[in-house]
Every structure is written in structure tokens, then in C-alpha cells.
C-alpha positions in Angstrom: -59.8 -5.2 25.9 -58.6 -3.2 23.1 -58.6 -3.9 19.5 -55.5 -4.9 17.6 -55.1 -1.0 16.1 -55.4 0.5 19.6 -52.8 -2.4 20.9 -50.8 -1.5 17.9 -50.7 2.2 19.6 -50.1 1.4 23.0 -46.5 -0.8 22.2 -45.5 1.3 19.9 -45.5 -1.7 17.1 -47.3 -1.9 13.3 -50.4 -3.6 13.0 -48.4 -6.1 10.3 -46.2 -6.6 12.8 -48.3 -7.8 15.9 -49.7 -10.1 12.8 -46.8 -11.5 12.2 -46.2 -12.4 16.3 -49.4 -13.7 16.6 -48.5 -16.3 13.1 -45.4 -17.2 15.3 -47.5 -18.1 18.4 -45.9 -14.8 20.5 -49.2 -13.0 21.0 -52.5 -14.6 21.3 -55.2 -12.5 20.8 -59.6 -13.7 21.2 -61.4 -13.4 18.0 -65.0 -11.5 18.4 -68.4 -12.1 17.7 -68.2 -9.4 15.7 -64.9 -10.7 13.9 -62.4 -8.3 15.6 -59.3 -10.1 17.5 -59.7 -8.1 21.2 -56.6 -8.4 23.5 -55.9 -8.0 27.0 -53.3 -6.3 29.1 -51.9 -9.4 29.9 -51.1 -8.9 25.8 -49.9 -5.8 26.6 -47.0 -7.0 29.4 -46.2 -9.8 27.2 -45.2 -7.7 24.4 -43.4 -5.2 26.8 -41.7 -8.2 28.0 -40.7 -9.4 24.6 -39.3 -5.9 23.4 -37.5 -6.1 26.7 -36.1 -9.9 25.7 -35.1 -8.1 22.4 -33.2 -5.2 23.7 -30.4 -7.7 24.6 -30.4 -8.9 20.8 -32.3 -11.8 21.4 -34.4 -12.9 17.9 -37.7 -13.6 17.9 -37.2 -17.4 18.2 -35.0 -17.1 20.9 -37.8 -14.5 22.2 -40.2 -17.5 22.3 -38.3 -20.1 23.5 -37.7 -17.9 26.9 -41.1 -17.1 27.1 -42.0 -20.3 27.0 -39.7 -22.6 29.3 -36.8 -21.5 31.8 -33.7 -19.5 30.0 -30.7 -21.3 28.1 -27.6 -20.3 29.3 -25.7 -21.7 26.0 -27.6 -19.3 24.4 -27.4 -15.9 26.0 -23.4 -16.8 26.0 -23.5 -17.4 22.5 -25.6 -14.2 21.9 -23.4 -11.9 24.1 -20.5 -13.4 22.3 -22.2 -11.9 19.0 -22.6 -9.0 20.4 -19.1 -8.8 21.9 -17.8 -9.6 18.1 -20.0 -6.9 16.8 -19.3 -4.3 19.0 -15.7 -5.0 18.2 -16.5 -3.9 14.8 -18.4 -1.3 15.3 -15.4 0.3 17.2 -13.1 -0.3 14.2 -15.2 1.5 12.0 -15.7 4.6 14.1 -12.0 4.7 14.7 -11.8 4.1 10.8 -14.2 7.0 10.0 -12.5 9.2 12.9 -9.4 8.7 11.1 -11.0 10.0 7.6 -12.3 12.9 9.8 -8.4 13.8 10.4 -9.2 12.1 14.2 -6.4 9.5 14.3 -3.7 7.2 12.6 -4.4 6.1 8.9 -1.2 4.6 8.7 -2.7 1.0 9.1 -5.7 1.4 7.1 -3.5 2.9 4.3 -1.0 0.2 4.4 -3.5 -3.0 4.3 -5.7 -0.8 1.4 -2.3 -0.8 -0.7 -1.6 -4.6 -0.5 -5.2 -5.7 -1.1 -5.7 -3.0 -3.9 -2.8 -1.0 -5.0 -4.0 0.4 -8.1 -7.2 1.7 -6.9 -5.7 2.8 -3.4 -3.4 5.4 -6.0 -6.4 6.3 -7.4 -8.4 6.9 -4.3 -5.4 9.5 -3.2 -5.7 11.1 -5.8 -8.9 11.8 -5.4 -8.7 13.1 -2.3 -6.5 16.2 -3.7 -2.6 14.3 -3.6 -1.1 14.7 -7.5 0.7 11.7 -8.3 4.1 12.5 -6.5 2.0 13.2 -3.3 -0.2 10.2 -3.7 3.3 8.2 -4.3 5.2 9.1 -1.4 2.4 8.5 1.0 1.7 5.2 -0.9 5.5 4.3 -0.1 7.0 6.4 2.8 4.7 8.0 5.3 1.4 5.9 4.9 -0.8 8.3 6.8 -2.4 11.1 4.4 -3.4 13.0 7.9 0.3 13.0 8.9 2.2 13.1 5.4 3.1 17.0 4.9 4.8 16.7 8.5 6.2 13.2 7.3 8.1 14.4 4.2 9.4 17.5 5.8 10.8 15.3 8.0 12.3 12.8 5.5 13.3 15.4 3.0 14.9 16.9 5.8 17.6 13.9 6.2 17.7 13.1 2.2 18.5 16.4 0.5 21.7 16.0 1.8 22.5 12.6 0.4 24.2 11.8 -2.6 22.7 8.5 -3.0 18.5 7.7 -2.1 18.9 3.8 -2.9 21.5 0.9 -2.8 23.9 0.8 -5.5 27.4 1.8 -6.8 29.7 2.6 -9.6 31.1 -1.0 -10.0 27.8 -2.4 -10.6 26.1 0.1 -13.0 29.2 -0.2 -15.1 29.0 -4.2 -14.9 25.4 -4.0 -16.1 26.5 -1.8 -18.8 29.3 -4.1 -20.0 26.7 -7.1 -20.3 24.9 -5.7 -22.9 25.9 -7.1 -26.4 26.0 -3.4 -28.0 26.7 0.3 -26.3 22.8 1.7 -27.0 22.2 4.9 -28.4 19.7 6.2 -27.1 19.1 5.6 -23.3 16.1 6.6 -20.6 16.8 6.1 -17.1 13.7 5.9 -15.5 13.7 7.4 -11.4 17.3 8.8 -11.5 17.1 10.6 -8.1 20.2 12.7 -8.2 21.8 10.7 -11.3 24.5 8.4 -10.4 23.5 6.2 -13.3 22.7 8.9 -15.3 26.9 10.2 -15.2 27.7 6.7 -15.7 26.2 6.0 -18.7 26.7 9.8 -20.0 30.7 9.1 -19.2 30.8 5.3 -20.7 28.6 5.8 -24.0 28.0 8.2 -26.5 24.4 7.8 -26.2 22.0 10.3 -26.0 20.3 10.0 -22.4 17.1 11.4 -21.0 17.2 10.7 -17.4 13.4 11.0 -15.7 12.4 11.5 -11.9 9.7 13.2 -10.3 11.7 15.3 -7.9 12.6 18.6 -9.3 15.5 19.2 -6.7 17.2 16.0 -7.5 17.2 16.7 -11.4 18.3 20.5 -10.7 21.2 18.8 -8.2 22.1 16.7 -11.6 21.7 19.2 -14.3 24.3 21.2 -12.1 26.7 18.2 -11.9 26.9 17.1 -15.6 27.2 20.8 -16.4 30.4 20.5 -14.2 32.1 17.3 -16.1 31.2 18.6 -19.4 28.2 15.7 -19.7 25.3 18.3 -20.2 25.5 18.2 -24.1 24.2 14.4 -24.2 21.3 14.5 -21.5 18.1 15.9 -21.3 16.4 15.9 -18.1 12.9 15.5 -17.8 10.5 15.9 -14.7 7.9 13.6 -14.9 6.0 10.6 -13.2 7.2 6.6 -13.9 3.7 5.8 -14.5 2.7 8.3 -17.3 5.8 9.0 -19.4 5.5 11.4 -22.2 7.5 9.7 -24.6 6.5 8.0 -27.7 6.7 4.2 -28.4 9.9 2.9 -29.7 11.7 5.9 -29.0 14.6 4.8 -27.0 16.7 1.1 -27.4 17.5 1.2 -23.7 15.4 1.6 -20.6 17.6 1.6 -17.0 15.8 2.2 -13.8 18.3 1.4 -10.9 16.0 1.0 -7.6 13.0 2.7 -8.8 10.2 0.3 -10.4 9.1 -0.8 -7.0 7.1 2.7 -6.9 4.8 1.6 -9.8 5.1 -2.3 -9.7 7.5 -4.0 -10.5 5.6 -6.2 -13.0 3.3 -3.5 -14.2 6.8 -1.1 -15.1 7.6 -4.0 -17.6 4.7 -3.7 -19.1 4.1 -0.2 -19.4 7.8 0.6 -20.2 8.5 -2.3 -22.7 6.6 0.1 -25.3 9.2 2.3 -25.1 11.8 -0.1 -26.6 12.9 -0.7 -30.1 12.9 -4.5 -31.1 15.8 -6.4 -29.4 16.3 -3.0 -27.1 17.3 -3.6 -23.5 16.2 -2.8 -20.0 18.3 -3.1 -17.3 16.6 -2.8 -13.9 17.6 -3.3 -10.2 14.6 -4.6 -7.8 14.8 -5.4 -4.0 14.5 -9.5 -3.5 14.5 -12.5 -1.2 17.9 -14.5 -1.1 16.6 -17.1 1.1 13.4 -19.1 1.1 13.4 -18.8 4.5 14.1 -15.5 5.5 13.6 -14.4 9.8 10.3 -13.5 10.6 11.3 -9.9 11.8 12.9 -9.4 8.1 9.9 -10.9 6.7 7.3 -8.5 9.0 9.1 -4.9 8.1 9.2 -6.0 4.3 6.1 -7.4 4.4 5.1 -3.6 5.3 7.5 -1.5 3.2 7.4 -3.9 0.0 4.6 -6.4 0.1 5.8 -7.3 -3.9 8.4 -8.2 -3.1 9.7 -11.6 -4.4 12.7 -14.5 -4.6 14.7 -14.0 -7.9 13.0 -16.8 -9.9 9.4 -15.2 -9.6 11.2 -11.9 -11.0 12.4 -13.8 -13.8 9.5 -15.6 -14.6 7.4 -12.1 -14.3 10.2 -11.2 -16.8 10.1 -13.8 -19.3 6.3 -14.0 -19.5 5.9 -10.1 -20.1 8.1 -10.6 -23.5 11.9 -10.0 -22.6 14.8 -12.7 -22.6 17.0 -12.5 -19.7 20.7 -11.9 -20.8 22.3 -11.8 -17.2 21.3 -11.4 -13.6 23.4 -10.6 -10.5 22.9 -9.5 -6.9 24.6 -6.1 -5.8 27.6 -6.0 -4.3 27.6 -5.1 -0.4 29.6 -2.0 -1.0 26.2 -1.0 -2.5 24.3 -1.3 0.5 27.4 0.5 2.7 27.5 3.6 0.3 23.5 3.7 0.8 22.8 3.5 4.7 26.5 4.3 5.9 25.8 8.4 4.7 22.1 7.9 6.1 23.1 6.6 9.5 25.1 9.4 9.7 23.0 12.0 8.8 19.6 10.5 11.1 22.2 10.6 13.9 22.6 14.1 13.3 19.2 15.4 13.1 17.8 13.0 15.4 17.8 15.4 18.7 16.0 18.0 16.3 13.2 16.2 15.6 12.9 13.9 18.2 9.3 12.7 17.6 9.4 12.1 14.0 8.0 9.4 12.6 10.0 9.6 9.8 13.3 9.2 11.3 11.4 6.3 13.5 11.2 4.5 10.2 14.6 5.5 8.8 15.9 3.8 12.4 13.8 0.4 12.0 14.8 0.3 8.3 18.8 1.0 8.8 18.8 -2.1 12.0 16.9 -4.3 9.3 19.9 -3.7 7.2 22.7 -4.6 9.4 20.5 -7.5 11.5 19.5 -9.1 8.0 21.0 -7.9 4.6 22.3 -11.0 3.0 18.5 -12.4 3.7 17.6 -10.3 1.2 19.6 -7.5 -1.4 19.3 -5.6 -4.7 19.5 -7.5 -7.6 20.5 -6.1 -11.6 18.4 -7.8 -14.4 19.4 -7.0 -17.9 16.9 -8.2 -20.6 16.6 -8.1 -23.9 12.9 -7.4 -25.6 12.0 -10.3 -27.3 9.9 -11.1 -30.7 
């Protein structure tokens, strides 16, 4: 007979804990003359045989009720289903954490953080060592921080080369500029890659232009290019990020940002950038939108991805109105914007596709150009030109 301290030993279990068992009618042990509870070695097998029970993730109910009578079925099914479900998750988070390690894809992980919690997903990167232009592009083009050096080499690789990084063209720029109800004087054009825009409005106004993006090659590209049509004198270029512009409020009465405020939200770049506005200035902006309500679900799947924001042009509008700007006239771009966009890029993946064959880069390039050709009219660029209100 032993004692419920050496019993405690011989299982391996706490003295509270055989307690406990015995309160739920699991162990049953004889109280003493003496006032000690003594216990046998049938005790013994029967709590051997209970840790046994629990091993398969049995509770302690379900412990008792097979003790007891005949075992259910229903219920080791239902258990091994739990177990199933939580193995399952277990394997997620190792591959999760195996990822982190460098041990994997993150591309999934970074893509679903972004949509649940884009601000704090930029954050995060950040943290982890990416400045904001790093912790940008993986946020919107490679989506794997363990693969992302490789992936903008890659990308870089096929847009240096480019004139144009986004949809658009000269005959819609210059009809945005000819809605406004007076030439501005003094223009920012927020993201101007390699400055379309930015020679536009330095060629058709006399305003004073400072034209911001975040890629010192593209602004060199455009410095040299002014400097050849004699349009240096009127713009300053300024490399800097969308999100934290060094400029003071009021300080410019129009804001244009073709194919850019996606990066930082569309909704948040109204806010943010509104300060910069005189009263009544204007900010004319192009966004990517839905021109169906019911658009194919393989459009739907890769936008879903690229540009989870992404909305019909009466959410824009409302997004618009309610952040304090009236809306003085709206218009989808014209096709030719889309053809002087991907025509140039389909060109140059084709070329440097047999050089980098595995690239996931170029993979994504690929999906994105047969997206365009299966579906554009499903969905397009749109120019908003607003007016801050009161």
C-alpha cells in the first residue's frame, strides 16, 4: 500500500493533482485508521492507464467515461478530428516561423498581413531594417522580404529601360490640365517616375513645379531631359518619400500624382496631401478602378493580390467628397494609355526573359501583362480633378 506522497512519486503526478482525480471519482484511494488515504497497485495501473488514455488527447472526462463503460467511437473521431485540425496549425506556424528564419516563402504571409493591416505591416518592415523605399516596394512588388534584393534586381532590370512605369499619356494629362478653372502657379507632382507629367505641365504653364519620387535614377533621367528642352529653370526635383513630404502646409495650389497614390493609400494620400493645398487649390490624381460591378473572377483574384484597395469609381468619389474636396471632373484613361504602358514592357520581358529565366519578377510582369489584354475594359485608370473645399 503506499501513501498518497509515495503514489504521487511512483506516477510521476503532484499530490494536488491525484486530489483532484480522486474529487472526480478517477482514483479511489482507503482512508486509514490513522487518517492517511493508502492506495494499492491496482491505483497504480489505473493511473498508468489514464495517462495512457491521455496521451491520445483524451480529457479527463472523456478519461472517465472509458474507464468506466466500453469506448465511444463518436468520440475518439471527434477527438482525432481535433487533433487533425490542430496539427494542421501547428504546421502553419512552423512553416510561418521557418519562413522568418529565412527557411521559405513569405510572399503569402506578407500579402494577407498587408490587407488585414497595412499600416502597421509598413511599420513592421521597417523594423526589420527596410527604409521606407525598401519597405514600399516589397509591400507592392516582390512581397517576400527573404527574396526581395533578388526581386528588384530583377524588376529594375526590365524598367530602367522604360520610358513610362504606369498607364497614361500625353492627351490625358493635358485634358486634366485643361479642366481646371485657372493655370496654377505653383505645382507638386507627387511620384513622377521619369516625369512625363512633370514636362507636360513644365511645357503648358508657367508654374513653378517641384516634381517628387523616391527613385533617384528616375529624377536624374528627368533632370537630364528638362535640361535638354530648356524646362530646368521652372522645376525643382526633390527625392523624397509620398508619405513624409518635407514641404510646408499651404505651399503649393496644385497637387498631381498620375498613378502613384496607390503606394500610400489612396484615401490616406487625400488626407495627408490635402495640407499641402491653398484654399480652392486643386489635386488631380489618377487611381486604378473597377468599371464593372461584376468583373471575372480571374480579374478579380490577381487584383485582389496586387491592389486589394481597389474600388468602383463612386466609392473613390465618395472617399473624395467626404475627405473635403469637390469633384470638378472625372474621366477614365484612354486605351492608348494602357498600349504606351505594357506595349514597351512586353517588349522588353520578351527580351530578358531567357536571361533570367526563373525570376519571379518577370513571372509577375507575365501574369500582370495577360490580365491586361484578357480584361482591361473590366477595369482602367481613371483622372479625378478636385477642388479643395471650405
Amino acid at each position: 500500500m503506499y501513501r498518497i506522497s509515495e503514489l504521487a512519486e511512483k506516477v510521476g503526478l503532484s499530490r494536488s493533482t491525484l486530489l483532484y482525480y480522486e474529487k472526480l471519482g478517477l482514483l479511489q484511494g482507503i482512508r486509514h485508521t490513522n487518517g492517511y488515504r493508502l492506495y494499492s497497485d491496482k491505483d497504480v495501473q489505473q493511473l498508468h492507464l489514464l495517462q495512457q488514455l491521455q496521451a491520445g488527447g483524451l480529457t479527463l472526462k472523456e478519461c472517465k467515461s472509458f474507464l468506466d463503460s466500453k469506448v465511444q467511437r463518436t468520440v475518439l473521431e471527434k477527438r482525432l478530428q481535433q487533433l487533425d485540425e490542430d496539427i494542421a496549425q501547428k504546421q502553419q506556424a512552423r512553416a510561418l516561423l521557418a519562413a522568418l528564419l529565412g527557411d521559405g516563402s513569405l510572399r503569402l504571409w506578407h500579402q494577407q498581413t498587408d490587407k488585414l493591416a497595412p499600416d502597421a505591416h509598413l511599420d513592421w518592415l521597417k523594423q526589420q531594417g527596410f527604409d521606407e523605399q525598401q519597405a514600399l516596394h516589397l509591400k507592392w512588388l516582390s512581397k517576400d522580404m527573404n527574396a526581395h534584393d533578388q526581386y528588384m534586381a530583377d524588376f529594375m532590370t526590365v524598367f530602367q529601360g522604360l520610358e513610362r512605369w504606369g498607364p497614361s499619356s500625353d492627351a490625358d494629362t493635358l485634358k486634366a490640365l485643361s479642366t481646371l478653372p485657372t493655370t496654377p502657379t505653383r505645382i507638386i507632382d507627387i511620384g513622377c517616375g521619369k516625369g512625363f507629367s512633370t514636362r507636360l505641365l513644365a511645357k503648358h504653364t508657367q508654374a513653378e513645379i517641384v516634381a517628387v519620387d523616391n527613385e533617384q535614377s528616375a529624377l536624374d533621367e528627368l533632370g537630364e531631359r528638362l535640361t535638354k528642352q530648356g524646362l530646368d529653370s521652372r522645376v525643382t526635383l526633390s527625392c523624397a518619400s509620398m508619405t513624409d513630404l518635407p514641404f510646408t502646409p499651404e505651399s503649393f495650389d496644385c497637387i498631381w500624382s498620375e498613378a502613384a497614390a496607390y503606394i500610400m493609400g489612396v484615401e490616406q494620400a487625400l488626407i495627408q496631401w490635402r495640407k499641402l493645398l491653398t484654399d480652392s487649390g486643386f489635386m488631380v490624381i489618377s487611381d486604378l478602378i473597377w468599371l464593372t460591378d461584376n468583373p471575372s473572377q480571374e480579374a478579380v483574384a490577381f487584383w485582389e493580390s496586387e491592389y486589394p484597395d481597389m474600388q468602383t469609381v463612386e466609392k473613390r468619389l465618395d472617399q473624395m467628397r467626404q475627405v473635403g474636396f469637390d469633384v470638378i471632373d472625372h474621366f477614365t484613361l484612354s486605351e492608348q494609355a494602357w498600349h504606351d504602358y505594357y506595349q514597351p514592357l512586353k517588349a522588353r520581358v520578351a527580351e530578358v526573359t531567357a536571361s533570367m529565366p526563373n525570376s519571379n519578377a518577370i513571372a509577375d510582369i507575365e501574369r500582370e501583362i495577360a490580365i491586361y489584354e484578357g480584361y482591361l475594359g473590366e477595369f482602367g485608370y481613371h483622372m479625378f480633378v478636385l477642388r479643395k473645399g471650405a
